[in-house]
N, CA and C atoms of all chains as a GROMACS GRO file, in nm:
protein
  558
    1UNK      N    1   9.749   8.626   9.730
    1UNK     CA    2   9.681   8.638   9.859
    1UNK      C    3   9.739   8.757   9.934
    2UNK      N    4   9.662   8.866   9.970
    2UNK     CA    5   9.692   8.982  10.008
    2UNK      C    6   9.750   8.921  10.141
    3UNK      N    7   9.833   9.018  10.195
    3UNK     CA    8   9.875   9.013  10.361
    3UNK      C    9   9.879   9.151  10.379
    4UNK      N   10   9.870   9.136  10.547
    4UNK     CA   11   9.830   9.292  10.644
    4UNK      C   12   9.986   9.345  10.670
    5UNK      N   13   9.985   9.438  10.639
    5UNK     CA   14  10.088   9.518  10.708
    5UNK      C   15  10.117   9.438  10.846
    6UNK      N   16  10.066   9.465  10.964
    6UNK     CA   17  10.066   9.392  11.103
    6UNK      C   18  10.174   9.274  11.077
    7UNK      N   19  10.093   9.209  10.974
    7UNK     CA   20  10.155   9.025  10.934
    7UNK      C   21  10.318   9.006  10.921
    8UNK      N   22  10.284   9.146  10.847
    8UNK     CA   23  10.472   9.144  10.786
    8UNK      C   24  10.580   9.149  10.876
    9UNK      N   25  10.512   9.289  11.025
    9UNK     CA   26  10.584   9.356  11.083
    9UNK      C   27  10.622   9.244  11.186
   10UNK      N   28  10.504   9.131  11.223
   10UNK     CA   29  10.493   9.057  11.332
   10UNK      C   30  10.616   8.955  11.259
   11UNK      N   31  10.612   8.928  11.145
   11UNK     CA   32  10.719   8.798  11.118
   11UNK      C   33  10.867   8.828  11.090
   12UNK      N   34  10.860   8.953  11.084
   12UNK     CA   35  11.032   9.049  11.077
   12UNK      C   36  11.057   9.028  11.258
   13UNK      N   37  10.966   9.067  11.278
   13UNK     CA   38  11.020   9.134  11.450
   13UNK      C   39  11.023   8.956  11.511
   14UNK      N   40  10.951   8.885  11.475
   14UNK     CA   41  10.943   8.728  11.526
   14UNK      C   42  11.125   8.693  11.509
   15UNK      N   43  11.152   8.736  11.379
   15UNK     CA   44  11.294   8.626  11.326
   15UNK      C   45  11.429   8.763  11.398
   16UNK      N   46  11.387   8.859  11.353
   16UNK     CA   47  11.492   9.006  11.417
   16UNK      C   48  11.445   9.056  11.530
   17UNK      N   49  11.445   9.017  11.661
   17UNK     CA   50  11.368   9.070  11.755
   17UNK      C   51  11.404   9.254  11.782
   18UNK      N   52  11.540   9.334  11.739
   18UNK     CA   53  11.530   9.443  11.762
   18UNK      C   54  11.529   9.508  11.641
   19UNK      N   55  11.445   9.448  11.580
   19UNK     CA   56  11.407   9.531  11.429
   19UNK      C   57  11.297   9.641  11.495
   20UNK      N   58  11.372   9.792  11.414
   20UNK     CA   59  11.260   9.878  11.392
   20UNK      C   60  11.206   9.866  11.283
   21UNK      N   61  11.044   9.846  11.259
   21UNK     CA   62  11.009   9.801  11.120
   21UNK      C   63  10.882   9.933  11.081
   22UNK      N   64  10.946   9.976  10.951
   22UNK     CA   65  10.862  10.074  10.920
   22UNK      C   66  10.784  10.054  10.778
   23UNK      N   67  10.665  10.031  10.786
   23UNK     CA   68  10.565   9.946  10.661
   23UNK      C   69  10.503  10.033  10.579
   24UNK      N   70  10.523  10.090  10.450
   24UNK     CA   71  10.453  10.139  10.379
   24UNK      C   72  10.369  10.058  10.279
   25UNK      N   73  10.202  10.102  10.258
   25UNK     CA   74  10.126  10.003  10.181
   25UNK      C   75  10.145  10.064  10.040
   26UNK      N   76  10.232  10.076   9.908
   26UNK     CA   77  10.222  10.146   9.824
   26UNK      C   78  10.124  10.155   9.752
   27UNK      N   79  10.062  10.036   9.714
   27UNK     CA   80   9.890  10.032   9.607
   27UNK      C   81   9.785  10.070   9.652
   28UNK      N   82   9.789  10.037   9.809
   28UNK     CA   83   9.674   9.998   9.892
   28UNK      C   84   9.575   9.879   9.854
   29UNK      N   85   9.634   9.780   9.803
   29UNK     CA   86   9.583   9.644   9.711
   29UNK      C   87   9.681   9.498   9.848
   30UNK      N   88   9.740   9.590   9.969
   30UNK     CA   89   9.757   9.439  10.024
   30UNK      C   90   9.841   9.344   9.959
   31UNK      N   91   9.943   9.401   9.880
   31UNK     CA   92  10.012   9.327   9.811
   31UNK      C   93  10.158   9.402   9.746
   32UNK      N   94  10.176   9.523   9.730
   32UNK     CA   95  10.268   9.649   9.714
   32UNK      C   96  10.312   9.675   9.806
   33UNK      N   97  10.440   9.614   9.911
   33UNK     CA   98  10.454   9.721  10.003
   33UNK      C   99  10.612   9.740  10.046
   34UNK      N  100  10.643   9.884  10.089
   34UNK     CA  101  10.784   9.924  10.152
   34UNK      C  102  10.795   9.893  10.252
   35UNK      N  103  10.936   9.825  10.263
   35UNK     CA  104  10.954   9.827  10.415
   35UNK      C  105  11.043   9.856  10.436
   36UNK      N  106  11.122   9.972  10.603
   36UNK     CA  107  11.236   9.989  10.596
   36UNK      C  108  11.260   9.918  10.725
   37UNK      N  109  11.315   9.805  10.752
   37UNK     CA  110  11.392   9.789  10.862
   37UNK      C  111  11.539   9.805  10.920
   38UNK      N  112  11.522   9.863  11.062
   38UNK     CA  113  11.630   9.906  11.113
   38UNK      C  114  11.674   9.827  11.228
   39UNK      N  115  11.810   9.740  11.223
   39UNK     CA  116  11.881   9.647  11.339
   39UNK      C  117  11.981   9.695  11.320
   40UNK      N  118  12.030   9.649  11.476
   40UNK     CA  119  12.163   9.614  11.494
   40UNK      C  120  12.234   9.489  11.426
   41UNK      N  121  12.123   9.391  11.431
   41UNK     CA  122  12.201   9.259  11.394
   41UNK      C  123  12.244   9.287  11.231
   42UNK      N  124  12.220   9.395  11.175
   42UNK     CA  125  12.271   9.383  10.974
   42UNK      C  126  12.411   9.414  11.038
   43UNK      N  127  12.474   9.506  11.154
   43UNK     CA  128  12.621   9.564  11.150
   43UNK      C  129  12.717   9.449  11.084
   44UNK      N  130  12.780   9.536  10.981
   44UNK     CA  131  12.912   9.466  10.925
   44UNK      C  132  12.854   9.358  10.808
   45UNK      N  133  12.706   9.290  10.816
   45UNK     CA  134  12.629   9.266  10.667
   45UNK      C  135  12.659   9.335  10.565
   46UNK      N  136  12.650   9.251  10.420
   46UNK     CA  137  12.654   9.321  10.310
   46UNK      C  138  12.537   9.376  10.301
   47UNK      N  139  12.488   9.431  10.198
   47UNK     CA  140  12.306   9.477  10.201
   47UNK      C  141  12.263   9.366  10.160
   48UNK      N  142  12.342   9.245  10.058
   48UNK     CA  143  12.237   9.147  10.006
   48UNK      C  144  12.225   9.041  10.100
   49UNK      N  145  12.322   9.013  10.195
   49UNK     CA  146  12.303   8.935  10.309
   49UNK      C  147  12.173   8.990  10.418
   50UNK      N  148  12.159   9.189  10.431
   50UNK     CA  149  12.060   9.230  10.529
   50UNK      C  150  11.977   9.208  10.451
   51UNK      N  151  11.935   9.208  10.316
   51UNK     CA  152  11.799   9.221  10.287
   51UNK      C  153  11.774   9.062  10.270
   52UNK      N  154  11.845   8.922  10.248
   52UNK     CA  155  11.804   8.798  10.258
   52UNK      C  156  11.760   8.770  10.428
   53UNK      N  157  11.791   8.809  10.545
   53UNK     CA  158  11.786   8.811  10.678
   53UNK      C  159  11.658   8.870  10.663
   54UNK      N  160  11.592   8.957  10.571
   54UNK     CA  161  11.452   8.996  10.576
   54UNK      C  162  11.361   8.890  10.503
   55UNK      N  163  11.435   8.878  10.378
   55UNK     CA  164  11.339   8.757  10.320
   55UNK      C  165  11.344   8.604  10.370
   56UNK      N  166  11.445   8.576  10.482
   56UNK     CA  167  11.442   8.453  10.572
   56UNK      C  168  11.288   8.468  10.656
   57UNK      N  169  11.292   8.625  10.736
   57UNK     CA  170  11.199   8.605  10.822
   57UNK      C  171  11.046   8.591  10.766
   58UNK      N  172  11.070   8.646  10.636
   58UNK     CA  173  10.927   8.606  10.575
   58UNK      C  174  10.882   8.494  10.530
   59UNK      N  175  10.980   8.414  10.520
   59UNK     CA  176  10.960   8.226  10.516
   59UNK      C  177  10.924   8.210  10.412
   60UNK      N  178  10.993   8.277  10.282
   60UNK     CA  179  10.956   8.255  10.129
   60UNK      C  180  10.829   8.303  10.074
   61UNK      N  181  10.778   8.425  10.145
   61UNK     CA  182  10.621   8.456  10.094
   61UNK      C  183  10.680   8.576   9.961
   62UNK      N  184  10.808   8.652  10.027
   62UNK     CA  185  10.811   8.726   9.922
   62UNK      C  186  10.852   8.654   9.781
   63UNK      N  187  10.837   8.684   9.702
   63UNK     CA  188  10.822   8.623   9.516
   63UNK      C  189  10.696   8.564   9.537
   64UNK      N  190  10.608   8.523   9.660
   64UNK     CA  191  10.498   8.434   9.598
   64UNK      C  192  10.368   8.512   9.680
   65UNK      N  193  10.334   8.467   9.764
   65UNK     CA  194  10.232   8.544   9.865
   65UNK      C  195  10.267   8.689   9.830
   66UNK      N  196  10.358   8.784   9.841
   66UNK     CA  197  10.390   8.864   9.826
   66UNK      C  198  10.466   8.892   9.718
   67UNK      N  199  10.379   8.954   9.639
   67UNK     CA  200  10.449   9.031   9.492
   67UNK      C  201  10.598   9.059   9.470
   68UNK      N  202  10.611   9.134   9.617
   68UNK     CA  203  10.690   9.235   9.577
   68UNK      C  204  10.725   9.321   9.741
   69UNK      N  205  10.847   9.278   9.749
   69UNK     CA  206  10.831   9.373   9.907
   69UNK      C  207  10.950   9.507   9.863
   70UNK      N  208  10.976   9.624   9.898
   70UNK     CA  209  11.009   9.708   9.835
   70UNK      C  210  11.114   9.705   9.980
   71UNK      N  211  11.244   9.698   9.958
   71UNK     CA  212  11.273   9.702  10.054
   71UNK      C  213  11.389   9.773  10.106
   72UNK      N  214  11.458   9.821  10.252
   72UNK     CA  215  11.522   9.928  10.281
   72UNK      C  216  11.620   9.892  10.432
   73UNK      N  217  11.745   9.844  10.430
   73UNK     CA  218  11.762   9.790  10.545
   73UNK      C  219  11.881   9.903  10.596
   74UNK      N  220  11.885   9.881  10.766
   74UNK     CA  221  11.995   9.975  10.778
   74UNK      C  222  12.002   9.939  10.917
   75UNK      N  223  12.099   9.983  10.944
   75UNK     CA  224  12.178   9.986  11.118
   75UNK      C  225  12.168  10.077  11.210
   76UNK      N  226  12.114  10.110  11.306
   76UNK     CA  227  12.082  10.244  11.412
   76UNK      C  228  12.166  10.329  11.388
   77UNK      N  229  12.054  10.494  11.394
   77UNK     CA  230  12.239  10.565  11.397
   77UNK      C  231  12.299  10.557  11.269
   78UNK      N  232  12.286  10.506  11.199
   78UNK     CA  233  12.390  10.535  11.066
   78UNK      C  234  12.326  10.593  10.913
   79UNK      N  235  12.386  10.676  10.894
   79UNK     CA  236  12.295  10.728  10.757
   79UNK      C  237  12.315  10.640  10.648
   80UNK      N  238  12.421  10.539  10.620
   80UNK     CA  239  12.468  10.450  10.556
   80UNK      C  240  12.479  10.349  10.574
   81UNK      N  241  12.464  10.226  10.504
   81UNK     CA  242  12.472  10.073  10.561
   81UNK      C  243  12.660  10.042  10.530
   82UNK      N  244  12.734  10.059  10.636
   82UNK     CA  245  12.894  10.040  10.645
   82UNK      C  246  12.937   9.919  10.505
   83UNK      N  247  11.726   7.106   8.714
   83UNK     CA  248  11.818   7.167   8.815
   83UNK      C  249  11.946   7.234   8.846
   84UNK      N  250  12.081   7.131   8.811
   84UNK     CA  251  12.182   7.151   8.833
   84UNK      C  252  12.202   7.174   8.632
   85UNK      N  253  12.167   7.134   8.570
   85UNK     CA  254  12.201   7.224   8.421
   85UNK      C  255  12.099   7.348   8.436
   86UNK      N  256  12.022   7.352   8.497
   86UNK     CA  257  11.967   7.540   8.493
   86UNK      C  258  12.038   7.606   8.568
   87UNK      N  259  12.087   7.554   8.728
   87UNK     CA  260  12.217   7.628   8.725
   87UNK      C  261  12.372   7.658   8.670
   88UNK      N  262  12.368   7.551   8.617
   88UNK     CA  263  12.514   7.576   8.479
   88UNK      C  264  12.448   7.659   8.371
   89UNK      N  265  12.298   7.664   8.301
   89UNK     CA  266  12.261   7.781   8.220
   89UNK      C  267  12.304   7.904   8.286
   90UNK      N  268  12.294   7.918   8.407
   90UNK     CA  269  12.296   8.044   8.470
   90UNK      C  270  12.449   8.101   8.513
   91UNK      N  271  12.496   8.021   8.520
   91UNK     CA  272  12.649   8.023   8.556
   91UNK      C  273  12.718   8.062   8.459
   92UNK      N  274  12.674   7.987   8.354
   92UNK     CA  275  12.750   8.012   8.180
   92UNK      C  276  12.738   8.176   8.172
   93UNK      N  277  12.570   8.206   8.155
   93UNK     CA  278  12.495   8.308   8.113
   93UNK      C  279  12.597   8.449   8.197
   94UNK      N  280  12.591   8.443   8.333
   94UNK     CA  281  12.669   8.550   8.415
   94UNK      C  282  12.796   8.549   8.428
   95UNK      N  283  12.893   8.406   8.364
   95UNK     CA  284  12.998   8.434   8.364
   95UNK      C  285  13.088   8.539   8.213
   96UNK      N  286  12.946   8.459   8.100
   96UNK     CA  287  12.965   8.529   7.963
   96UNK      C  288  12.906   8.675   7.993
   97UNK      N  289  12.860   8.721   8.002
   97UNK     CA  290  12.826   8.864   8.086
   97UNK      C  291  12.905   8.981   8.160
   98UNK      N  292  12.980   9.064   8.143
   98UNK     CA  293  13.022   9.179   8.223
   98UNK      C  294  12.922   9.213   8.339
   99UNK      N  295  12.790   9.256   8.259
   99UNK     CA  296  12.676   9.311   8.328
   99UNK      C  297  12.590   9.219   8.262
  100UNK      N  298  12.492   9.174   8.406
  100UNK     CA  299  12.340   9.128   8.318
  100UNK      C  300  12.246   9.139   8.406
  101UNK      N  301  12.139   9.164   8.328
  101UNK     CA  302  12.013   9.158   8.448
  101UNK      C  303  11.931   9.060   8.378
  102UNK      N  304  11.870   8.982   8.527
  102UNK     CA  305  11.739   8.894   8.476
  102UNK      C  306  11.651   8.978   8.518
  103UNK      N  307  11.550   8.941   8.425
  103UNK     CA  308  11.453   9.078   8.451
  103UNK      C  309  11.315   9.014   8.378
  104UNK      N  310  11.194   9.070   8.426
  104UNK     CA  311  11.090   9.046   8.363
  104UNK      C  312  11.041   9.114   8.268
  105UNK      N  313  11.006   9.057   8.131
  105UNK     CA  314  11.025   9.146   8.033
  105UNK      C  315  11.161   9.176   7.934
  106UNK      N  316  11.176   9.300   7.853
  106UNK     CA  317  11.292   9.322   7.761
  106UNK      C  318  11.340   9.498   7.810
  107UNK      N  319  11.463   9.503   7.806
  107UNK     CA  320  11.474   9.658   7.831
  107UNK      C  321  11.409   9.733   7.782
  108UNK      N  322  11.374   9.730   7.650
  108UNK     CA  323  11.260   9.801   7.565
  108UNK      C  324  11.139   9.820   7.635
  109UNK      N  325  11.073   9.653   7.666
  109UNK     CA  326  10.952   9.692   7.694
  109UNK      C  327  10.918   9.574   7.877
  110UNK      N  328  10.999   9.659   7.953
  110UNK     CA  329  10.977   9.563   8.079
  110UNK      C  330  10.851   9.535   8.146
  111UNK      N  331  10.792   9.464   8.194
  111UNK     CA  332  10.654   9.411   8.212
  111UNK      C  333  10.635   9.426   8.416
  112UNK      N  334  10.733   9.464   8.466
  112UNK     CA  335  10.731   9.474   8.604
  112UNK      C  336  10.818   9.609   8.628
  113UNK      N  337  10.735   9.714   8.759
  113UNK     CA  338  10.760   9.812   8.767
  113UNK      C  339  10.937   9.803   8.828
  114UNK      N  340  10.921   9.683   8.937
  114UNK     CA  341  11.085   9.670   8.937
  114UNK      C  342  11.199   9.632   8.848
  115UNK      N  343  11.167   9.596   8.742
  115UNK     CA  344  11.258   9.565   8.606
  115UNK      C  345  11.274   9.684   8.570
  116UNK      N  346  11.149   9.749   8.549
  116UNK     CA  347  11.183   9.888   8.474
  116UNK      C  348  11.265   9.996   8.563
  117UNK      N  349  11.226   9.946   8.669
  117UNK     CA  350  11.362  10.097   8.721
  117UNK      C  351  11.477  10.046   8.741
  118UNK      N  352  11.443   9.899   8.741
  118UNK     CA  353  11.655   9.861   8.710
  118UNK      C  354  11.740   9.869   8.583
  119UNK      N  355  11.600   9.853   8.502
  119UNK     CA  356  11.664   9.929   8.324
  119UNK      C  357  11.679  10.038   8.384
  120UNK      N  358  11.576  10.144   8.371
  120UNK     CA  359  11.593  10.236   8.388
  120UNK      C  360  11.743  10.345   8.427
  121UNK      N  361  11.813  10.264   8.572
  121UNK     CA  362  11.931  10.263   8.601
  121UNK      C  363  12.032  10.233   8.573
  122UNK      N  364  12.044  10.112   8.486
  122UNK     CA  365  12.164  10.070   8.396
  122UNK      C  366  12.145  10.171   8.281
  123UNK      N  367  12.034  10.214   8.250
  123UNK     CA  368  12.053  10.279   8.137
  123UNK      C  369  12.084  10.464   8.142
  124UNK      N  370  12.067  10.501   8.272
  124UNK     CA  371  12.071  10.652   8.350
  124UNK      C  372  12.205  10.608   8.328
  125UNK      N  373  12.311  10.493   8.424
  125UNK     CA  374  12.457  10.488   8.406
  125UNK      C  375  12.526  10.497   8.264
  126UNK      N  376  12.457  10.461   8.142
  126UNK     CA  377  12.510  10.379   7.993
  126UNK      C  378  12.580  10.309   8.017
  127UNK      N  379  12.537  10.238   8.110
  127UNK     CA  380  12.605  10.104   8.095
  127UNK      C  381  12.536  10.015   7.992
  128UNK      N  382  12.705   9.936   7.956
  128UNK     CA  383  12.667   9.848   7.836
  128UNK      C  384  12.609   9.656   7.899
  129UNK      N  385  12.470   9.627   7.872
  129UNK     CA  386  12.445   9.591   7.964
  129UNK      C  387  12.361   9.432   7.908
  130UNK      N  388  12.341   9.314   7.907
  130UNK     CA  389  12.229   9.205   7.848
  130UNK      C  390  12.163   9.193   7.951
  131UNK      N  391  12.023   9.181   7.872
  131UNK     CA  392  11.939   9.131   7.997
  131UNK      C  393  11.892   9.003   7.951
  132UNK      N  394  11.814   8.954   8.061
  132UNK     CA  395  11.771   8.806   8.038
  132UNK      C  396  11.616   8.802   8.089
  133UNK      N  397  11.536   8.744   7.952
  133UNK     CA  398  11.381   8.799   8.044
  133UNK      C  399  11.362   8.600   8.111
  134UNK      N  400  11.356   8.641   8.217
  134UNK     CA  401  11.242   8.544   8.271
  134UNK      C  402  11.129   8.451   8.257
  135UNK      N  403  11.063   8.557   8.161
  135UNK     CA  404  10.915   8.556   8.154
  135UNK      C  405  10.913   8.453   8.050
  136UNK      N  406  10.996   8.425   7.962
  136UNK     CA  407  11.050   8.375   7.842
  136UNK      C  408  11.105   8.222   7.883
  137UNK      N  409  11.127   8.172   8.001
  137UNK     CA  410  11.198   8.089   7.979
  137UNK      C  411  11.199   8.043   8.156
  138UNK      N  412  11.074   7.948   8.235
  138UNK     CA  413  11.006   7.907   8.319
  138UNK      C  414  11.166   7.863   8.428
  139UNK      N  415  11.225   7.800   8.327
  139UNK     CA  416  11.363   7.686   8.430
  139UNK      C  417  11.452   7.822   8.505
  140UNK      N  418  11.462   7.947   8.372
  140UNK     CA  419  11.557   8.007   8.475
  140UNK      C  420  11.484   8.134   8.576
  141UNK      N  421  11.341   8.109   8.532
  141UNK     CA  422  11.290   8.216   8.647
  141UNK      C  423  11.295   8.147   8.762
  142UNK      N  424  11.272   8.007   8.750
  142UNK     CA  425  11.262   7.961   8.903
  142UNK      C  426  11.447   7.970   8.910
  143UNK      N  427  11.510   7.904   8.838
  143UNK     CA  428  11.639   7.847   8.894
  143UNK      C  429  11.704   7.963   8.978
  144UNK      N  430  11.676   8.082   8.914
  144UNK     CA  431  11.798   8.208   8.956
  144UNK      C  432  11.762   8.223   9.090
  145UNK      N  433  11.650   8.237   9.129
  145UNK     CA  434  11.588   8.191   9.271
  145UNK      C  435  11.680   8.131   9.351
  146UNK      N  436  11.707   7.987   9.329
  146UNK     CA  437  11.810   7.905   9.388
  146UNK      C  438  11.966   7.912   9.381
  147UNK      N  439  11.986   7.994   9.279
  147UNK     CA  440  12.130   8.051   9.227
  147UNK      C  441  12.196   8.148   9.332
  148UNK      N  442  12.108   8.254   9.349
  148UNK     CA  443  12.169   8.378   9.434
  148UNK      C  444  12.100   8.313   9.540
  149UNK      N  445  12.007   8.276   9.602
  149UNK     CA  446  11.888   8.241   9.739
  149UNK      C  447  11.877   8.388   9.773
  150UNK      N  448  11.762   8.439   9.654
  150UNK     CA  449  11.741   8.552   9.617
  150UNK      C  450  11.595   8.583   9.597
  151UNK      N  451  11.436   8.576   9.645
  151UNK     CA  452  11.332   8.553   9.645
  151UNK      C  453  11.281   8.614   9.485
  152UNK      N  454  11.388   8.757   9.425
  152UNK     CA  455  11.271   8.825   9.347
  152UNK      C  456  11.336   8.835   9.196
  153UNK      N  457  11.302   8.848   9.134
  153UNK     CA  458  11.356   8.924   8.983
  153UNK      C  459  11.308   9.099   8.963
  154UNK      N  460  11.380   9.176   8.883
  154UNK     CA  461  11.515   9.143   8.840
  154UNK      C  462  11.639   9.133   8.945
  155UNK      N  463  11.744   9.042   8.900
  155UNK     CA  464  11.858   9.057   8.980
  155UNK      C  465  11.982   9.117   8.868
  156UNK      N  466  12.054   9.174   8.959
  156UNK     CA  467  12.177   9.166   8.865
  156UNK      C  468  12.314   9.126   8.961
  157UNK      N  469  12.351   9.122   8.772
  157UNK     CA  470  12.490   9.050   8.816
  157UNK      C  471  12.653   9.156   8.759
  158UNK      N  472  12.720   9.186   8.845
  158UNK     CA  473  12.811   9.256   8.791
  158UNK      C  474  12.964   9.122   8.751
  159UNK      N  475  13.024   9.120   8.610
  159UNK     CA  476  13.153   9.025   8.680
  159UNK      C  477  13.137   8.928   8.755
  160UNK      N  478  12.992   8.873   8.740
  160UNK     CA  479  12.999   8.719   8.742
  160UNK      C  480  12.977   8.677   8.940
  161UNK      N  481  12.951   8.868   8.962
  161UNK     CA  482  12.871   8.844   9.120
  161UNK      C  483  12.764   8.941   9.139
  162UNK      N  484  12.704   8.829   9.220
  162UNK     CA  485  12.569   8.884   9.287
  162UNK      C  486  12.541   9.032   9.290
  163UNK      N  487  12.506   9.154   9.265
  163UNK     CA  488  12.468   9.279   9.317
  163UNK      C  489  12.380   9.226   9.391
  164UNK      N  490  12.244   9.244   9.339
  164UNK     CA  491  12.131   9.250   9.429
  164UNK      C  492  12.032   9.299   9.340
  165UNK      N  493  11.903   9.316   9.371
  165UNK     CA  494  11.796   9.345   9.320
  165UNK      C  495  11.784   9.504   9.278
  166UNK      N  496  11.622   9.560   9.246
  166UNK     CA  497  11.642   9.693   9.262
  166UNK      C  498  11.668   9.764   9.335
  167UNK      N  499  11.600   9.744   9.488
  167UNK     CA  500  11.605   9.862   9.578
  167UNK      C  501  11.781   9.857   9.586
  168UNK      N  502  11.884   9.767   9.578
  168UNK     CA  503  12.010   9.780   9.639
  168UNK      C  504  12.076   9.846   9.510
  169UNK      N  505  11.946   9.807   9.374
  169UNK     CA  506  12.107   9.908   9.268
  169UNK      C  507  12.019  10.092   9.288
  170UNK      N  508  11.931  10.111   9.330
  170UNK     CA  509  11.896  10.251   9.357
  170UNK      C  510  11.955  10.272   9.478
  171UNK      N  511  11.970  10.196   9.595
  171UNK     CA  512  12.067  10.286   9.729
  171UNK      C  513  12.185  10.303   9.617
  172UNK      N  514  12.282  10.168   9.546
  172UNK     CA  515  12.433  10.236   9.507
  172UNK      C  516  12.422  10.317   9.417
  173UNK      N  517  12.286  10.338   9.341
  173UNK     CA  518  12.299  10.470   9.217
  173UNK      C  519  12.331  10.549   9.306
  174UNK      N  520  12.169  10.569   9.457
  174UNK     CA  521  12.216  10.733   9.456
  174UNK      C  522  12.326  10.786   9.570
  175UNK      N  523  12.430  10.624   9.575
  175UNK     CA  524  12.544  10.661   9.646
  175UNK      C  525  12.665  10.673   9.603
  176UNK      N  526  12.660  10.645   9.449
  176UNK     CA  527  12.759  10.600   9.357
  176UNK      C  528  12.834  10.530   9.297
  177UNK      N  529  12.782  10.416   9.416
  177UNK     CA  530  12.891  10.298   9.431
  177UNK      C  531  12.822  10.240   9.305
  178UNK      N  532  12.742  10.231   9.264
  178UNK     CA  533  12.688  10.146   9.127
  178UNK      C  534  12.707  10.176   9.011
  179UNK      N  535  12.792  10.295   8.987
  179UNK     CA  536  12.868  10.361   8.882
  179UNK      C  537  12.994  10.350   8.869
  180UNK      N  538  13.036  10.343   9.018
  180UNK     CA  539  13.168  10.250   8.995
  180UNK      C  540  13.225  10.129   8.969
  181UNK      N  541  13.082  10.074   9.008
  181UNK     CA  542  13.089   9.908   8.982
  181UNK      C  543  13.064   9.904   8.803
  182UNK      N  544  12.982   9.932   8.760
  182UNK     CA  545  12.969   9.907   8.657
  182UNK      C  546  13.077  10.042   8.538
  183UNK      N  547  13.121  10.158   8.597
  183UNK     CA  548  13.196  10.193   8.501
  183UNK      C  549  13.316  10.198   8.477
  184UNK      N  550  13.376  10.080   8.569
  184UNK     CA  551  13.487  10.025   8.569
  184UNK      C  552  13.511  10.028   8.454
  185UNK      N  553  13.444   9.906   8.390
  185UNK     CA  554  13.467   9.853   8.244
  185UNK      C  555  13.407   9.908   8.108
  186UNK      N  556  13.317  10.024   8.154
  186UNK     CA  557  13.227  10.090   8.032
  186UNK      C  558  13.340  10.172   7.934
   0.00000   0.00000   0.00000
């Protein structure tokens, strides 16, 4: 079941309220997509702890509703995740 | 349940490096498997994989193992890495060459 870009951005920013969320559709099939989000709240996270804090807010759609989320997390300001 | 997570426990503790993955390194069946071969194999790292696709208990179980939504995952030494996008940030930061060529 395809989902909207919008859908994704609205249920990141719902669970991370100062997520910058940046959505790429890779297939254009509604089902392929990048995302890079940027918080404060990952500071001092491992990456596999920031990127589960992404797949929390999606409430288990990614592996099922969603194929496949391509994903990219990071902390304001920093070219590197610390 | 709890013996698919002891399969899995066994499997990554007997393991240096392993990836579960969909598909075989040869011939991976998901574009994210293939660029995590892809990357163990850019490193030469010496590496087992484990297909998924092959075997229903541990595609779901590994799920519940790491509380990890996707395949492939890997495992360095019997811990968690992470999926693809996190072994392409440490390829192209290095840190995933150090992790794995510790022991190569």
């Amino acid at each position: 079941m395809p989902m909207a870009a919008s859908e994704i951005e609205a249920l990141i920013k719902a669970a991370i309220p100062d997520a910058e969320v940046t959505i790429r559709d890779l297939a254009g099939d509604g089902d392929h997509y990048a995302a890079r989000v940027v918080s404060s709240s990952f500071a001092g996270l491992s990456r596999i702890r920031q990127h589960q804090a992404v797949y929390a807010a999606l409430g288990g759609r990614v592996g099922g509703e969603l194929h496949a989320l391509q994903l990219e997390t990071a902390v304001p300001d920093t070219e590197n995740i610390p | 349940m709890t013996d698919t997570n002891d399969r899995i426990a066994e499997i990554v503790k007997s393991n240096d490096i392993v990836l579960f993955m969909k598909g075989t390194a040869l011939f991976p069946q998901c574009g994210f498997s293939s660029r995590a071969v892809a990357i163990l194999d850019r490193l030469g790292a010496n590496y087992e994989t484990v297909d998924v696709l092959q075997d229903p208990e541990i595609r779901q179980g590994i799920k519940a193992f790491s509380e990890w939504p996707t395949v492939p995952q890997l495992y360095v030494k019997g811990e968690f890495v992470g999926g693809s996008d996190i072994m392409m940030e440490m390829f192209e930061s290095g840190e995933l060459q150090q992790l794995v060529g510790a022991e190569a």
